[in-house]
Residue frames relative to the residue before (quaternion, step in Angstrom):
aa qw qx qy qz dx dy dz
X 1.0000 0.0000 0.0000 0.0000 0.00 0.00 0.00
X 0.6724 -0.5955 0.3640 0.2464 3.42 -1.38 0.84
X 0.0514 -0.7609 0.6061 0.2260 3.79 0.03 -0.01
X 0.5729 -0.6874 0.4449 -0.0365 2.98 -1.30 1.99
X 0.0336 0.6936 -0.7192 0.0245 3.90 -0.05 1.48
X 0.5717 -0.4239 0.6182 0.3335 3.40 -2.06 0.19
X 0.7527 -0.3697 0.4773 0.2624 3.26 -1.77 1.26
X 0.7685 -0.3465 0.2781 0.4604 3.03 -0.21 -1.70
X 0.6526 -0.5681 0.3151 0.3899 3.60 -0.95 1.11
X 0.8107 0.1584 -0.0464 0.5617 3.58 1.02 -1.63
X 0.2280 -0.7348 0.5758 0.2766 3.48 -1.30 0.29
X 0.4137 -0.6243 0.5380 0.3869 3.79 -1.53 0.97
X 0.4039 -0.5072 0.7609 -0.0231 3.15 -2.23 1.00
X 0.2408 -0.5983 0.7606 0.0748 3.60 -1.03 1.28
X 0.0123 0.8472 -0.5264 -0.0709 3.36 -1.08 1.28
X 0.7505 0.5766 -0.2522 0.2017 2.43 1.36 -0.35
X 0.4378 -0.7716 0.4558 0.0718 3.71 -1.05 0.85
X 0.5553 0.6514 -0.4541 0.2471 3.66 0.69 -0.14
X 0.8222 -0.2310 0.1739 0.4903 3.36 -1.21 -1.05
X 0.2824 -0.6397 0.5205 0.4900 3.75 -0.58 -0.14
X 0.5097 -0.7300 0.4528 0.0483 3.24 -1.69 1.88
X 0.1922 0.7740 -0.6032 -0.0158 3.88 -0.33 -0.05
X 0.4113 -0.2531 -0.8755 0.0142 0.79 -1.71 1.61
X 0.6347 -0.4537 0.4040 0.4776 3.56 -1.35 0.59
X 0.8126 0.4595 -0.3233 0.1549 4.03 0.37 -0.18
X 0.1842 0.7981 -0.3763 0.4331 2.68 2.04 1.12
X 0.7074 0.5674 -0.2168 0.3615 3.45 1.60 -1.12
X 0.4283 0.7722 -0.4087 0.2307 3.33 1.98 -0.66
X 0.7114 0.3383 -0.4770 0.3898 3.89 0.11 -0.75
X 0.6450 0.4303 -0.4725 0.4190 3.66 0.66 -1.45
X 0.6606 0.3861 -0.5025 0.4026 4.60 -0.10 -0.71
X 0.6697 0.3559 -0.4754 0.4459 3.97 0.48 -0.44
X 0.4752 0.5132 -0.5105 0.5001 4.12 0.65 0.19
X 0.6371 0.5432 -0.2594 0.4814 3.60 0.55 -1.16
X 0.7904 0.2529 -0.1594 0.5348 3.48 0.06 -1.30
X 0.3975 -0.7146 0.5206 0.2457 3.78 0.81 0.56
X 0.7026 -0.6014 0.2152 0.3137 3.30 0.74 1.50
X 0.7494 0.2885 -0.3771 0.4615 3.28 1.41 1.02
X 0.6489 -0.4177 0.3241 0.5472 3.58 -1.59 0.31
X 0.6151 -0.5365 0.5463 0.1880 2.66 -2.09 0.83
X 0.8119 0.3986 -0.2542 0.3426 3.25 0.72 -0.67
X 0.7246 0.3825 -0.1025 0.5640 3.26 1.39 -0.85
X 0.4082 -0.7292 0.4730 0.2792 3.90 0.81 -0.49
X 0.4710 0.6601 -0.4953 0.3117 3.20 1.10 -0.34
X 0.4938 -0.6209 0.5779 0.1914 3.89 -1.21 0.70
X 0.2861 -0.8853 0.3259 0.1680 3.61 -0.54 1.30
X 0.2648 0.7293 -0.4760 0.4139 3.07 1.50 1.12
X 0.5835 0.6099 -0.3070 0.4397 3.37 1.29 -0.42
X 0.7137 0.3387 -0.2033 0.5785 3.48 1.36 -0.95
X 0.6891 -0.3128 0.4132 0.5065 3.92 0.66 0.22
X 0.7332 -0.5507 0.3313 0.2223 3.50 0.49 0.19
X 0.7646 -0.2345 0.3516 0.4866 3.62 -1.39 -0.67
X 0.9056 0.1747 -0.1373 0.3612 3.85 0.67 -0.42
X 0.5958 0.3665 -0.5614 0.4421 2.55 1.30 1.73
X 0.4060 0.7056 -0.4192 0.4019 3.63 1.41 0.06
X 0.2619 -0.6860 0.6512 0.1919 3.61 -0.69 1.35
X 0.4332 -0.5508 0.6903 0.1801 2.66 -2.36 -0.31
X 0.1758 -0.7061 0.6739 0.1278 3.51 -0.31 1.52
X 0.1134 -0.5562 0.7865 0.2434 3.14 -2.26 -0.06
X 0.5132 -0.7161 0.4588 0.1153 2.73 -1.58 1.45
X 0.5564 0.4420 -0.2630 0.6527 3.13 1.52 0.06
X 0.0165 0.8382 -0.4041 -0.3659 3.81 0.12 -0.08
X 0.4958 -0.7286 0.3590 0.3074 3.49 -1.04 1.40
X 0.3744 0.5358 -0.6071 0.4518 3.93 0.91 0.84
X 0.7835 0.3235 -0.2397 0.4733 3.90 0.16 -0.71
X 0.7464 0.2558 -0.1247 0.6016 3.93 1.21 -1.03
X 0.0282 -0.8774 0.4652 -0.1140 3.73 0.27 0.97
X 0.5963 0.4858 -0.3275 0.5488 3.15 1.71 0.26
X 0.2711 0.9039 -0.0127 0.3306 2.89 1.58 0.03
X 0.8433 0.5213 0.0113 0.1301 2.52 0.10 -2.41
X 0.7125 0.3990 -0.0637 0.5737 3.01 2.03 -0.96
X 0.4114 0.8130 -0.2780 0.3043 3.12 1.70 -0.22
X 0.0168 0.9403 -0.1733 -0.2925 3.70 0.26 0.50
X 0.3531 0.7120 -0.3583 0.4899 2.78 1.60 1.10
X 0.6436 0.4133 -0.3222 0.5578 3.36 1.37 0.31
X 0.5320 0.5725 -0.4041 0.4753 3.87 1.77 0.01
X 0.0127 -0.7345 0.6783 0.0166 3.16 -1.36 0.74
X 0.2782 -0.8344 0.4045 0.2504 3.33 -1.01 1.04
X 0.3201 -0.8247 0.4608 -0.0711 3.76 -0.44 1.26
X 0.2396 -0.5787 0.7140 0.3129 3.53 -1.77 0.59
X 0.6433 -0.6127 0.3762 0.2631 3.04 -1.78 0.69
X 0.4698 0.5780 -0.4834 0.4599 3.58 1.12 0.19
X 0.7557 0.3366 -0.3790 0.4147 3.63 0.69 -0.98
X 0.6385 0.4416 -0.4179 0.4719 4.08 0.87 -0.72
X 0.5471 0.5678 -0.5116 0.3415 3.85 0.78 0.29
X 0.5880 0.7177 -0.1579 0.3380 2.84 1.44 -1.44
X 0.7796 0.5352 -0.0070 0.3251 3.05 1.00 -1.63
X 0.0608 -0.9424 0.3285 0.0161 2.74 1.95 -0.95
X 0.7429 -0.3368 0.3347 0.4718 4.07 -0.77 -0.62
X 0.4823 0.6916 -0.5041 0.1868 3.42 1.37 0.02
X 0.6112 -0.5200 0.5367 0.2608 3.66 -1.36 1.37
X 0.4161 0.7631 -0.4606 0.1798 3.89 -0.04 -0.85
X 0.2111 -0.6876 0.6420 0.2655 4.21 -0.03 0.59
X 0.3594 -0.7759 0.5065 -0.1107 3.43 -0.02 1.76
X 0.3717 -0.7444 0.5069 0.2253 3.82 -0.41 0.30
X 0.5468 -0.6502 0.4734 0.2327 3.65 -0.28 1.76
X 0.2458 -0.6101 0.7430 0.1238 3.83 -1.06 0.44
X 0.7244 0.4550 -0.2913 0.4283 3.40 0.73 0.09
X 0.7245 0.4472 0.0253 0.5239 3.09 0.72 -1.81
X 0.7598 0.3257 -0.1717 0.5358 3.51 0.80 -0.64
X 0.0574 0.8579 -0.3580 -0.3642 3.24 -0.90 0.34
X 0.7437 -0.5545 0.2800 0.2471 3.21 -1.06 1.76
X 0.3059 0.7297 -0.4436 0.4210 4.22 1.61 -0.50
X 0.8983 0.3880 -0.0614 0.1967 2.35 -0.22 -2.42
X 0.7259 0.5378 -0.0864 0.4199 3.28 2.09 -0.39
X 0.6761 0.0822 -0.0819 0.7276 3.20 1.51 -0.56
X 0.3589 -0.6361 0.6771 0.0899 3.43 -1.81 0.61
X 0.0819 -0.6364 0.7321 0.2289 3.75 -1.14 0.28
X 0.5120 -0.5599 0.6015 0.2501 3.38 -1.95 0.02
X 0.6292 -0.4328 0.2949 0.5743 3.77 -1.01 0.28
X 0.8321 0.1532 -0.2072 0.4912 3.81 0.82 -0.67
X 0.8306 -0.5164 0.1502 0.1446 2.56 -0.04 1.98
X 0.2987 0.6067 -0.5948 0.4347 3.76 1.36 0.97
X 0.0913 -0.6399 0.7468 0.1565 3.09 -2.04 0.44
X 0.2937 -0.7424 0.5999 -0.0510 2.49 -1.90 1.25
X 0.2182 -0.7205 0.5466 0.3667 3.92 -0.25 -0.05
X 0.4743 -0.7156 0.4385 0.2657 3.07 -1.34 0.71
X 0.6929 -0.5619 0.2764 0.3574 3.76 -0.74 1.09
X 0.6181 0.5423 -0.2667 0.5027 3.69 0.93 -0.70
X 0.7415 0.1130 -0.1442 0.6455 3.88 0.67 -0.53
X 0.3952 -0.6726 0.6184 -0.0952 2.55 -1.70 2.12
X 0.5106 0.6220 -0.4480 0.3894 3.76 1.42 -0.10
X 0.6120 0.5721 -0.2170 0.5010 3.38 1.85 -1.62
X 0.7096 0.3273 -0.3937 0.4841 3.95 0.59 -0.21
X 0.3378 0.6935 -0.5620 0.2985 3.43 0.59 0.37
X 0.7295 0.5803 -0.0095 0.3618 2.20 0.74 -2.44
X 0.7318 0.4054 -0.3194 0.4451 3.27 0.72 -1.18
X 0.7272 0.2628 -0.4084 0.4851 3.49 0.50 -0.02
X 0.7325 0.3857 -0.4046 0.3886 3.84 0.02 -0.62
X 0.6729 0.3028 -0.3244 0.5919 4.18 0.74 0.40
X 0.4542 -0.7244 0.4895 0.1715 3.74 1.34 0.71
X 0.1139 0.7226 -0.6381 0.2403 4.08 1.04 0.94
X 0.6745 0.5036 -0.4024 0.3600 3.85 0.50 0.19
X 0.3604 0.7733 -0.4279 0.2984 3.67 1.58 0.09
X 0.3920 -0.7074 0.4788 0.3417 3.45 -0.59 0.51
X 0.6532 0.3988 -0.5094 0.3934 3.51 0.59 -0.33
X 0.5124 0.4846 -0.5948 0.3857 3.86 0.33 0.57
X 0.6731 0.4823 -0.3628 0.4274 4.05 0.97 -0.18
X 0.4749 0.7506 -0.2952 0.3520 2.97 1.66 -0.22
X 0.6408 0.6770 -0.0681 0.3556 2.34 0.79 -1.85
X 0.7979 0.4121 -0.1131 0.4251 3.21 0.43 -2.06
X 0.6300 0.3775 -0.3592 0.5758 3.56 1.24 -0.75
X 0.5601 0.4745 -0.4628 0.4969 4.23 0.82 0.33
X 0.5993 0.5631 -0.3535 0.4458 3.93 0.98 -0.17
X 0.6651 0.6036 -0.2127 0.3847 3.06 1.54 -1.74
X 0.5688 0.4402 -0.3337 0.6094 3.64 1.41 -1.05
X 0.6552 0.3654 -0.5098 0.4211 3.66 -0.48 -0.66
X 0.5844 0.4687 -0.4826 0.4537 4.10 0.29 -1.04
X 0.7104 0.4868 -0.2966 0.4127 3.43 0.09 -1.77
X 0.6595 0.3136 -0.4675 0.4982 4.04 0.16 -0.47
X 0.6278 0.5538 -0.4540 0.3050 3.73 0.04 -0.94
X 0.5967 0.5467 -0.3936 0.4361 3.57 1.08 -1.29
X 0.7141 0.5717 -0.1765 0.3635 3.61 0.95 -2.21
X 0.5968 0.5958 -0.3120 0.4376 3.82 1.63 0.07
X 0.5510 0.5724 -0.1300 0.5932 3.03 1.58 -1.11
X 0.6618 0.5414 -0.1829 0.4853 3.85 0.60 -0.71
X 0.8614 0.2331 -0.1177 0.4357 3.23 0.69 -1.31
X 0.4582 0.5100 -0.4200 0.5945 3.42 1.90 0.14
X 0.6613 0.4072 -0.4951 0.3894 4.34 0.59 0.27
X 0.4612 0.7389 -0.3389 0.3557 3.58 1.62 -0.38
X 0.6075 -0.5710 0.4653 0.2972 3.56 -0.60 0.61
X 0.2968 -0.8082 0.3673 0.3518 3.73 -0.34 -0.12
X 0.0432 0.8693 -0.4883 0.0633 3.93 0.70 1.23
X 0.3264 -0.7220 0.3570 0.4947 3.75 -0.47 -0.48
X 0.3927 0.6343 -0.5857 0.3168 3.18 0.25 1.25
X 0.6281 0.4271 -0.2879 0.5833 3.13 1.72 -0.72
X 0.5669 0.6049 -0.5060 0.2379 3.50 0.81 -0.20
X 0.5503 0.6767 -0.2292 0.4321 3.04 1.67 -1.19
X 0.6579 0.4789 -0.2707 0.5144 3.49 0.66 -1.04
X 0.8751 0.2649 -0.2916 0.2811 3.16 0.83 -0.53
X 0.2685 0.5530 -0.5571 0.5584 3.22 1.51 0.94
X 0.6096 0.6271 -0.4211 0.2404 3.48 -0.05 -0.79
X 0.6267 0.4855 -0.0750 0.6049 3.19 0.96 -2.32
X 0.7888 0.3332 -0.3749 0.3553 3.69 0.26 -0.34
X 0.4624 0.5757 -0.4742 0.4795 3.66 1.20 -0.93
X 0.7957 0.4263 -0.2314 0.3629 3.79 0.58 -1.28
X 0.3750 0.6539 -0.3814 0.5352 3.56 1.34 -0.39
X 0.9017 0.2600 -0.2215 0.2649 3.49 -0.09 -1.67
X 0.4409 0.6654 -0.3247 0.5074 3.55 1.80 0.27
X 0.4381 0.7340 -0.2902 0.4303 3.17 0.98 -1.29
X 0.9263 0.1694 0.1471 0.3027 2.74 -0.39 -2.33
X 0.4211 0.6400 -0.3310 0.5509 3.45 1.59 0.34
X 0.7401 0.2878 -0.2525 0.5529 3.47 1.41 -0.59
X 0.6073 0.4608 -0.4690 0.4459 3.36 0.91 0.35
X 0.3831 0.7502 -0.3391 0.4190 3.40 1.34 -0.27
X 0.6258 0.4747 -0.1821 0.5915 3.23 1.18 -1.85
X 0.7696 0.4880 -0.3081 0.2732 3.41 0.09 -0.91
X 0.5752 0.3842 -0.3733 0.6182 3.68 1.43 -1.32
């Protein structure tokens, strides 16, 4: 049997309160603040997709059929472009990333698949018609998990005395550090 991880650790928070902007992509830095700089639907972090300027904006409504909508920012979600491709104009009463919480609906494994949980039939939609079963979304999450997991292993090995066992370790953690982070480099 699978062992059951939470979706995601934090949920996004629409904060935002001003005027309504048009075009709607005026809203893109303040919804990637909201969505804590990842898709709503998948969690993945949009460093993974190139960053802030390639991550779309889905409407959960779509603003072909709801056109009153369109600017509305309670109907923006901030997305990778696999999942707002996916999604496309589909009508479906979709499950808020905001409003809903996404827990109570979908499960990852220890490596970082997601699954919907059997009991909500909104979450298998989803999981098949936005294709939440791609492996590069376990990728991903187990590529978040290492970047978390060094940051922690920096912090650890800077309270360590300096002996040469820790030096070693700390070549180690760094040789891996500067790989790591050379390819996010590439990526942002």
């Amino acid at each position: 049997m699978m062992e059951e991880q939470l979706f995601r650790k934090e949920s996004p928070k629409r904060t935002y309160q001003g005027l309504e902007l048009k075009p709607y992509s005026k809203y893109k830095t303040k919804l990637a603040e909201d969505f804590n700089h990842k898709c709503g639907y998948t969690d993945c972090n949009h460093v993974w997709f190139g960053g802030i300027r390639n991550f779309h904006i889905d409407h959960l409504k779509p603003k072909s059929k709801y056109p009153h909508l369109e600017t509305k920012y309670s109907n923006l979600v901030y997305c990778c472009p696999p999942i707002n491709i996916a999604k496309s104009n589909d009508d479906f009463d979709y499950l808020d990333p905001c409003d809903d919480d996404l827990n109570k609906h979908f499960y990852r494994t220890k490596t970082g698949e997601i699954f919907p949980f059997k009991h909500s039939n909104r979450a298998k939609y989803m999981y098949y018609k936005l294709k939440l079963y791609l492996k590069k979304y376990s990728i991903i999450y187990m590529l978040e998990e290492i970047r978390n997991k060094m940051t922690k292993l920096e912090l650890v090995i800077e309270s360590i005395e300096d002996t040469q066992e820790v030096s070693k370790i700390k070549g180690i953690k760094n040789d891996l550090t500067n790989v790591f982070f050379e390819y996010l480099k590439y990526l942002e």
